[in-house]
N, C-alpha and C positions, 0 to 999 in steps of 0.2 A: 874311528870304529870300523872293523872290518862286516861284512856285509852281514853274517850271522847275528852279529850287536844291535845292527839298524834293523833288522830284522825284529829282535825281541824289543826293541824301543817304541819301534812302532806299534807294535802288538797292545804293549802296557797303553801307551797312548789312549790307543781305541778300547781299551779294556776302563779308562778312566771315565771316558764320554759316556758308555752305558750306563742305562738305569740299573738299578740293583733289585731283586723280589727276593724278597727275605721270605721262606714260608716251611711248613714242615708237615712230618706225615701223622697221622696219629688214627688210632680204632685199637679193635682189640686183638689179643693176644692171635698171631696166625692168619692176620688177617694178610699180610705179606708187606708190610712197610717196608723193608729193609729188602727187601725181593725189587721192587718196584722202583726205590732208588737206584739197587746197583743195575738194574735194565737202564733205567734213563741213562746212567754215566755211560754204559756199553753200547747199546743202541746208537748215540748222540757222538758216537765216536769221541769220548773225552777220558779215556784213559791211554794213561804212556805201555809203553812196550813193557816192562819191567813189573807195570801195577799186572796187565791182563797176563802175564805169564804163572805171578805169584796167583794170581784167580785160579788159572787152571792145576797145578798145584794142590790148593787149597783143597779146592771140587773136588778132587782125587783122591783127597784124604778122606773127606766125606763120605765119599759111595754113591754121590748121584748118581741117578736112572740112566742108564744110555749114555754115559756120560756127560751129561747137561752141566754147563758151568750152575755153580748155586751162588746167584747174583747179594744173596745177603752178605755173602763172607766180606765184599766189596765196603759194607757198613758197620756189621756187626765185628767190631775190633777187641772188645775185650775179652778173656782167657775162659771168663764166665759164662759170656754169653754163648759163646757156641756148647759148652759142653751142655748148658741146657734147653740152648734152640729157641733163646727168646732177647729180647734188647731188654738192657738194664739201663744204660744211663742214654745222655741224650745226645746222639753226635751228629756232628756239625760239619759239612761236607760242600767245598764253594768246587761251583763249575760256572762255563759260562759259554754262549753260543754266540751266534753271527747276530742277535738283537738284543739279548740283555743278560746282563751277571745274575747270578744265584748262589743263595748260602741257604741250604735246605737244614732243616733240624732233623734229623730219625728221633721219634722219641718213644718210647716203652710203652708198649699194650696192657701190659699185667698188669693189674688194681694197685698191687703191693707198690708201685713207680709210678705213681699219679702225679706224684710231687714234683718229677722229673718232665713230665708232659707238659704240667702247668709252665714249668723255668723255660721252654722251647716255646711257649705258647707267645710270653709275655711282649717276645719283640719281633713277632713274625706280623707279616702284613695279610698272608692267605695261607687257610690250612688245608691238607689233602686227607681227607677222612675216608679212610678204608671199611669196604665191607664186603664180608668173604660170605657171600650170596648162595658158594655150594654148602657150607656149613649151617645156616642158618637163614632162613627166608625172611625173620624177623629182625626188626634190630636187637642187640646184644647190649646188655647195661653200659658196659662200658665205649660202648660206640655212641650211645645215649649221656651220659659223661661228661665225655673228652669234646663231644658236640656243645656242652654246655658250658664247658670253662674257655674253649673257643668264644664264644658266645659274651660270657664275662669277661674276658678280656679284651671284648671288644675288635676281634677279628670279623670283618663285615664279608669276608670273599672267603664262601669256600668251595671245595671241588668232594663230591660226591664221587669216588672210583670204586665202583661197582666191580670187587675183584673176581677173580677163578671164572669168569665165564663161559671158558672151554668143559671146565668141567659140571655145565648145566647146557651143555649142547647150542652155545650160543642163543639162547633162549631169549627174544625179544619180551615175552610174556612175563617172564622171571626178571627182568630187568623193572619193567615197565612199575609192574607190583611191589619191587623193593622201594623203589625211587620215588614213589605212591607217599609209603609208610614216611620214607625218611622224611620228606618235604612237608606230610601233614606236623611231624615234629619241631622240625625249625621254625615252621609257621608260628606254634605257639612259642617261640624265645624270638620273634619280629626281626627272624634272616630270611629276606626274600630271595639274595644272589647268592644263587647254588645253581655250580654248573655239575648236570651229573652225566659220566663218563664211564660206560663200559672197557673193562678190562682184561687182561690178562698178562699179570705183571711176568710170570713166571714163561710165558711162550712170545710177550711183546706186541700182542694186539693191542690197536689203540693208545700204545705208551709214546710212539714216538711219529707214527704214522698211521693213516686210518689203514684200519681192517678188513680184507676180503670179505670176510667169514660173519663180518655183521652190517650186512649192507642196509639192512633197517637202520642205521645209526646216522643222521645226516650233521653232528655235530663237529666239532674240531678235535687232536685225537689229543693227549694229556700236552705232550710237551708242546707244540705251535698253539695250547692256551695258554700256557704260562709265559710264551716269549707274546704274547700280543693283549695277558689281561691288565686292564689300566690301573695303575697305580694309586691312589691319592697322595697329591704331592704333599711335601713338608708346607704347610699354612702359615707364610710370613707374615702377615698381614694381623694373625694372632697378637697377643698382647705380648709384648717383652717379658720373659718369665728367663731365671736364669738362678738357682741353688750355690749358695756358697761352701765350695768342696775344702776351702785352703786359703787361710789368708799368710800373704807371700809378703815375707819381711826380710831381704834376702840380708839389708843392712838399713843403716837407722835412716837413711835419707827416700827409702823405698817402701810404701807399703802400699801392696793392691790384693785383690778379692779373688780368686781364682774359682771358676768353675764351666760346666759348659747349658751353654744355651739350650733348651726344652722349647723355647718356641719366641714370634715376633723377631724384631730389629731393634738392634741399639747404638747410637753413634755419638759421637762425639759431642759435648754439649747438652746433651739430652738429660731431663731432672728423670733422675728413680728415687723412686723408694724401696725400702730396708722392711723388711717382713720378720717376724715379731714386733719389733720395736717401733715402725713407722716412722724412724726419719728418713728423710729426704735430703738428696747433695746434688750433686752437677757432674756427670761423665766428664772428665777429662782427656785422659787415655783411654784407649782398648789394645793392649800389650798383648803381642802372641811370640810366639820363637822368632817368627819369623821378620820383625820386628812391627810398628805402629798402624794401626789401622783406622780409617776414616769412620767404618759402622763394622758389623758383625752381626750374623744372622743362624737360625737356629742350626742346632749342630754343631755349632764351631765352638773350641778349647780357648779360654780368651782369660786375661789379667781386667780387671775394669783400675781405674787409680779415680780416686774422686777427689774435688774441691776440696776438702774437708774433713778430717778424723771426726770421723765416727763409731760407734758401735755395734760390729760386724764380728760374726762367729760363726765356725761350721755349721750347715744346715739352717744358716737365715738365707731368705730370699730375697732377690733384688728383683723388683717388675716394676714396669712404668708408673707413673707418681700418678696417672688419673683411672689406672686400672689395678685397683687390688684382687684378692683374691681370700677366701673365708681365714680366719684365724679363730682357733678353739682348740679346747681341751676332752670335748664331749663328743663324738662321732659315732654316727649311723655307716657300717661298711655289711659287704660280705665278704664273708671268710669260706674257704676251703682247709679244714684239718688234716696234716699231713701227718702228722703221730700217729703211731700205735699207743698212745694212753692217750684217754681221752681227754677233749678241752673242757677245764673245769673253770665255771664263770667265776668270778669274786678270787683265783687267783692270779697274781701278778707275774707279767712275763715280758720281757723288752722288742720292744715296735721300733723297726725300722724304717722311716719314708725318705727315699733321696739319701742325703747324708745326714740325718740326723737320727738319732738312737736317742729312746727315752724307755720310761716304765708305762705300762698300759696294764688296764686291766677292764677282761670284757666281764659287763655290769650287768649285763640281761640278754641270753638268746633269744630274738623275737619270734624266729622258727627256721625249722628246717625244713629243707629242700628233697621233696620227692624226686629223687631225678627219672625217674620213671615214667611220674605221669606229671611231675611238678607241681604238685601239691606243695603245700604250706601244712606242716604238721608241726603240734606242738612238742618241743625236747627242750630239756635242762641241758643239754649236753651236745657235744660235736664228738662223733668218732672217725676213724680212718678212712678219709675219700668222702666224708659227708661237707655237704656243705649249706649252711647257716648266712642269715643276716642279725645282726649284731651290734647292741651300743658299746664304743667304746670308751673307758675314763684315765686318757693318759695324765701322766704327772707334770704334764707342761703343755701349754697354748703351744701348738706346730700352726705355720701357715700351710695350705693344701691346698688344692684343685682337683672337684671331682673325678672321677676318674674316665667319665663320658668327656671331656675336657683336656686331658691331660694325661698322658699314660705316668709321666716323670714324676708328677706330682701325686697321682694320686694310686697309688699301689705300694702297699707296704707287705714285708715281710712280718712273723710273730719268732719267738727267740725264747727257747727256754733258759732261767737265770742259770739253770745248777747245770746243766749238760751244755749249752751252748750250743745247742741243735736247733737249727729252722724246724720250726713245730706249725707251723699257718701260714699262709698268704691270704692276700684280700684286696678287697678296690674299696676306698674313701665314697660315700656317699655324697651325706650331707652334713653340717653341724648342727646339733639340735639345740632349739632354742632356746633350751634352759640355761646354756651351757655360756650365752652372753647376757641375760637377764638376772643372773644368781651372782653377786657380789661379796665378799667378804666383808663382814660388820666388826669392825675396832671397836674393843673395848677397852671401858679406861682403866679396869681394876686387872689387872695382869696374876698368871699361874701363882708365881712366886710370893706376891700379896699376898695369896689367899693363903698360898700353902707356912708363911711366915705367921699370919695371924694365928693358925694351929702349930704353931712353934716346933714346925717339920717341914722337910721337903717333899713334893711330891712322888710317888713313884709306881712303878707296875710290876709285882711279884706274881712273876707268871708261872704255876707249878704246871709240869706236863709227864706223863705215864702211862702205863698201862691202867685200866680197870683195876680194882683192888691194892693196887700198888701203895694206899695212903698217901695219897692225896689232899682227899676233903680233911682227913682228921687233923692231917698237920695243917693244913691252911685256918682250919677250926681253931686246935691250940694256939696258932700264929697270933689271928685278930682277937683272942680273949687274951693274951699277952701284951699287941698293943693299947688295949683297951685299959688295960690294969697301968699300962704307963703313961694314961693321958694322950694316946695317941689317937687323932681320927682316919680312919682304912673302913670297907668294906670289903666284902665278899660278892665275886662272882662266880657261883658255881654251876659245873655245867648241868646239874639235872635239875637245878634251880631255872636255869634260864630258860630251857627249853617247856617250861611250862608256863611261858608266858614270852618271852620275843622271840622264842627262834621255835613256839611251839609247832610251826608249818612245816618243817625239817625235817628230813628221814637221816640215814645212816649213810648212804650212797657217798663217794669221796666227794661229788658237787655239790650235796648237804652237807656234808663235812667243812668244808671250804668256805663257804658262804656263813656256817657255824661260827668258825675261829672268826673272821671279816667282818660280822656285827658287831661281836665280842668285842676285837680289836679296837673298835673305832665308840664301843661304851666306854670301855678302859680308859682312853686316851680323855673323851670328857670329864670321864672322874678324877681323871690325875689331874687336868685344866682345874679342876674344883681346890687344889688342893690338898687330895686325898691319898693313901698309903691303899693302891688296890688291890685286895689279893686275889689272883684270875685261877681258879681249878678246873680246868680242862684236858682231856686229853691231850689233844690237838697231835693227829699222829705226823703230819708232815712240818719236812723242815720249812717248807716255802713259806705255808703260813706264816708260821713262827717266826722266820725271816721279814714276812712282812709288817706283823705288829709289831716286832721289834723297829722294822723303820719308821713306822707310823708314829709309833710314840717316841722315838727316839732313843737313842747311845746314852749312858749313865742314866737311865730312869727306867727303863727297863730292863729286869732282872731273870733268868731265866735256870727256874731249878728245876731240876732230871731227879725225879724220885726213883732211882732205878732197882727196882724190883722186880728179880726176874719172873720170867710169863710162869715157872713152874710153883713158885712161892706164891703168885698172882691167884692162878687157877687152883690152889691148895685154902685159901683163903677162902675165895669167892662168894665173900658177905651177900651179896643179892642174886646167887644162885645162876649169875646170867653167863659163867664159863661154860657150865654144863648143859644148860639148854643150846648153848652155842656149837657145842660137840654134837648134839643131838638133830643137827641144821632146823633147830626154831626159830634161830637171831640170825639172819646175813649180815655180810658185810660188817662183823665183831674183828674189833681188832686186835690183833695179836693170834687170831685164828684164821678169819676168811679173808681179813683184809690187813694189810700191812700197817703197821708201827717204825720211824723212822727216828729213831735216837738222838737225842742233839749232840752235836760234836762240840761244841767249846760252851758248856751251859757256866753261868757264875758260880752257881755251887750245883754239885753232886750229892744228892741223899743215901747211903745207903740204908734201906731202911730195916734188912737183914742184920748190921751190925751196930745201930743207934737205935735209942728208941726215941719213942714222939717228943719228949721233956728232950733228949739233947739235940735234936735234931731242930725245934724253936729254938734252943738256945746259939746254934751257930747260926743260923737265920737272922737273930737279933743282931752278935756279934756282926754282921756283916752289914745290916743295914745303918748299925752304928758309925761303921768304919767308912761306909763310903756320904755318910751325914745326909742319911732320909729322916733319921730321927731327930735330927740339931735344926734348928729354924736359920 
């Protein structure tokens, strides 16, 4: 190597031995994050000749005062962000000094990118919470916030940077009194270590070196905190926990578990156990690239091969055989709603924890979250940047670790079915007790029995439309048809039900939801009975309908679109409720103030403009013929 080589070898070297502080900026919109990072890169002398050229540049384009470099350009990288002078996404910026490495997060002030704060939040070890003290002597909701999801996420270290300084005349009083407010806040979310730090990101007091100009300050100045504040190290002593990312079959003589360590030691020899399932084997190997390893400890990428085939799948857990950890299906979390439509309870959305994806659905908001004064208020509902605690009823026992316990284990994503958009985040609780005391009861007379001795098959003819569309009538004609053929069916109709199980319900889309989800799951017992059920409900969303479809299942339920347009509908309008609806005496009517969402692939189509009620039974029968709900 010639000497410039030994040069950068050595460098990497000592760049290896450093600790790392992973942590990021957050407050609100202007409070200057991105100001205050690209000072620390310049101040700290950590930019190349190339990066400070295109700085100045930049600033030029701009129009800064006096020509002052404008340090955000240095952060804020996307085409977006500067044309509107605010951080949209979250970036990620690694520097590193003479004591220790840094990957700082920039992450967005604006309410509308909470969701993006949270994602910077989730793997930083300390956060740098700004407040722009000349704007505002109070704290700012969203300073209040971002303080809090800190907080929920379980960040214990934060930095208080008390910005613009200069422009309150370096005012020890104005400082003293912000710092007052902020600390009486943390106090109530139980953060004690808050170091708070007078600023001025944009002139460089106190960023990188103490400041003349506030010599009331006897603290350390931002950057020589962060190279000297003590880390918590990784906890090996922890239980052996380790998520199955991948099981590795590269050929038939080779099978082992792939995933990476979350915490504890594992070595060679050592009995684990298998989470869901609970068996238990014997480490054999720990395979990495690099080839065979005696133990492996958290962090590390590792193959496990064990004694014995067993039953292993992505997202089961391997932890030491005398240290389990909860397994259930029932869970108590808090959640943060990251949509613009609000989270609606009773429906169904996919839960990611680690590697494993399942169905979830939240079953009851307990309440919500004042982030103001942190109150506990009561809602049916989570809207955009609120945040709620939460039972939730996924469709499979997951193994988990609180989330005070285990950042790996216990943090899940929320996943809308139909867009495929991260819709929530949240931290795992606890499991609630019903959820291992509630067992499944075998019985001995099965569906099919019952539905045989009525010399039919079971099924769920679920009519959905608009108001007025004809509905109940034909569902009417339907069961006086199969009544005439010796058939047994009932009727669930929905102005019928709601005057007795779902007479609690309003019209709101989270009553609405919860509407279809009782519905759903009567259905599904009466079909268990045996029965031909015929369900008349609106039901304006696909989800629902998607989910009682899964609930009762493929070939037994039947799903007919009475499609009758809204103008044939509101031409109609047998119980007068279009017109008052026009009149705003009904909220939330659908097909007026609130949406109607048509099914795309129903079994049959009614039209009810070119059939009438006699032929429109008559193909209804034809089909339930055809597919033998009427043959035993």
């Amino acid at each position: 190597m010639d000497g410039s080589e030994e040069r950068l070898d050595a460098y990497l070297r000592q760049q290896e031995r450093k600790e790392l502080l992973r942590f990021i900026t957050c407050g609100s919109v202007d409070d200057g994050k991105s100001t205050l990072i690209g000072r620390l890169l310049y101040e700290g002398k950590m930019l190349f000749e190339d990066q400070l050229a295109s700085l100045k540049t930049e600033s030029a384009k701009v129009g800064t005062q006096g020509g002052e470099l404008d340090f955000a350009l240095l952060v804020d990288g996307l085409a977006a962000e500067r044309e509107q002078g605010i951080t949209i996404d979250v970036a990620y910026r690694f520097f590193a000094t003479d004591k220790r490495k840094f990957i700082v997060a920039d992450t967005p002030g604006h309410e509308q990118y909470t969701r993006n704060m949270a994602t910077g939040a989730s793997t930083a070890d300390l956060a740098i919470i700004l407040g722009d003290v000349h704007r505002s002597r109070d704290l700012l909701t969203q300073t209040r916030r971002h303080t809090y999801i800190c907080s929920m996420l379980g960040i214990r270290k934060l930095v208080l940077a008390v910005n613009k300084m200069d422009l309150v005349g370096y005012d020890q009083a104005v400082f003293s009194a912000y710092t007052a407010k902020y600390m009486a806040f943390a106090r109530q979310l139980g953060i004690e270590e808050v170091a708070c730090i007078p600023i001025s990101a944009l002139l460089g007091d106190n960023v990188v070196a103490p400041s003349p100009l506030m010599p009331w300050y006897h603290g350390p100045a931002l950057l020589p905190y962060l190279e000297t504040v003590e880390i918590a190290p990784q906890d090996e002593k922890r239980p052996f926990r380790m998520p199955v990312q991948w099981v590795n079959r590269p050929n038939a003589d080779f099978r082992g578990y792939a995933g990476t360590i979350v915490s504890g030691t594992v070595r060679e020899d050592d009995r684990v156990k298998v989470l869901p399932s609970e068996q238990e084997a014997i480490v054999k190997r720990i395979v990495t690239a690099d080839g065979n390893l005696p133990a492996a400890i958290s962090g590390q990428a590792v193959t496990l091969v064990l004694d014995r085939d067993i039953d292993v799948s992505r997202g089961d857990l391997f932890c030491d055989h005398g240290h389990s950890v909860p397994v259930a299906d029932q869970i108590v979390a808090r959640l943060l709603w990251m949509a613009p439509d609000e989270m609606l309870p009773g429906r169904t959305y996919l839960i990611k924890v680690g590697a494993t994806t399942t169905e979830v659905t939240v079953t009851s908001l307990k309440h919500r979250i004042n982030i103001n004064t942190l109150e506990h208020t009561a809602a049916k509902t989570l809207a955009l940047n609120e945040i709620g605690v939460c039972n939730l009823s996924l469709s499979k026992a997951i193994p988990f670790a609180p989330y005070a316990e285990s950042r790996e284990l216990g943090s899940f994503i929320l996943i809308d079915r139909v867009s495929n958009q991260t819709v929530g985040m949240g931290l795992l609780d606890f499991p609630l007790r019903r959820a291992t005391n509630i067992h499944w009861q075998e019985l001995d007379v099965s569906r099919e029995s019952r539905a045989s001795q009525k010399g039919q098959k079971a099924a769920v003819v679920w009519f959905t439309g608009l108001s007025g569309s004809g509905k109940s009538t034909i569902a009417v004609a339907l069961e006086k048809r199969l009544f005439s053929l010796g058939r047994h069916s009932y009727i669930l109709d929905g102005d019928n039900v709601r005057h007795g199980l779902n007479r609690d319900l309003g019209f709101t889309d989270a009553d609405r939801v919860e509407n279809i989800r009782r519905v759903a799951e009567v259905a599904r017992l009466m079909a268990d009975a045996g029965l031909v059920v015929i369900v008349s409900f609106i039901s304006p969303f696909r989800s629902e309908r998607r989910m009682a479809r899964e609930l009762i299942g493929q070939g037994e339920f039947i799903e007919i679109f009475v499609d009758t347009p809204l103008e044939v509908c509101e031409a109609r309008d047998p119980k007068g409720l279009y017109r008052k609806a026009r009149m705003g005496q009904i909220p939330n009517f659908t097909g007026i103030s609130s949406v109607y969402e048509a099914p795309e692939n129903p079994e049959i189509r009614l039209d009810t403009g070119a059939q009438s009620v006699e032929q429109s039974v008559e193909q209804l029968i034809a089909y339930l013929n055809d597919n033998g709900s009427l043959k035993a």
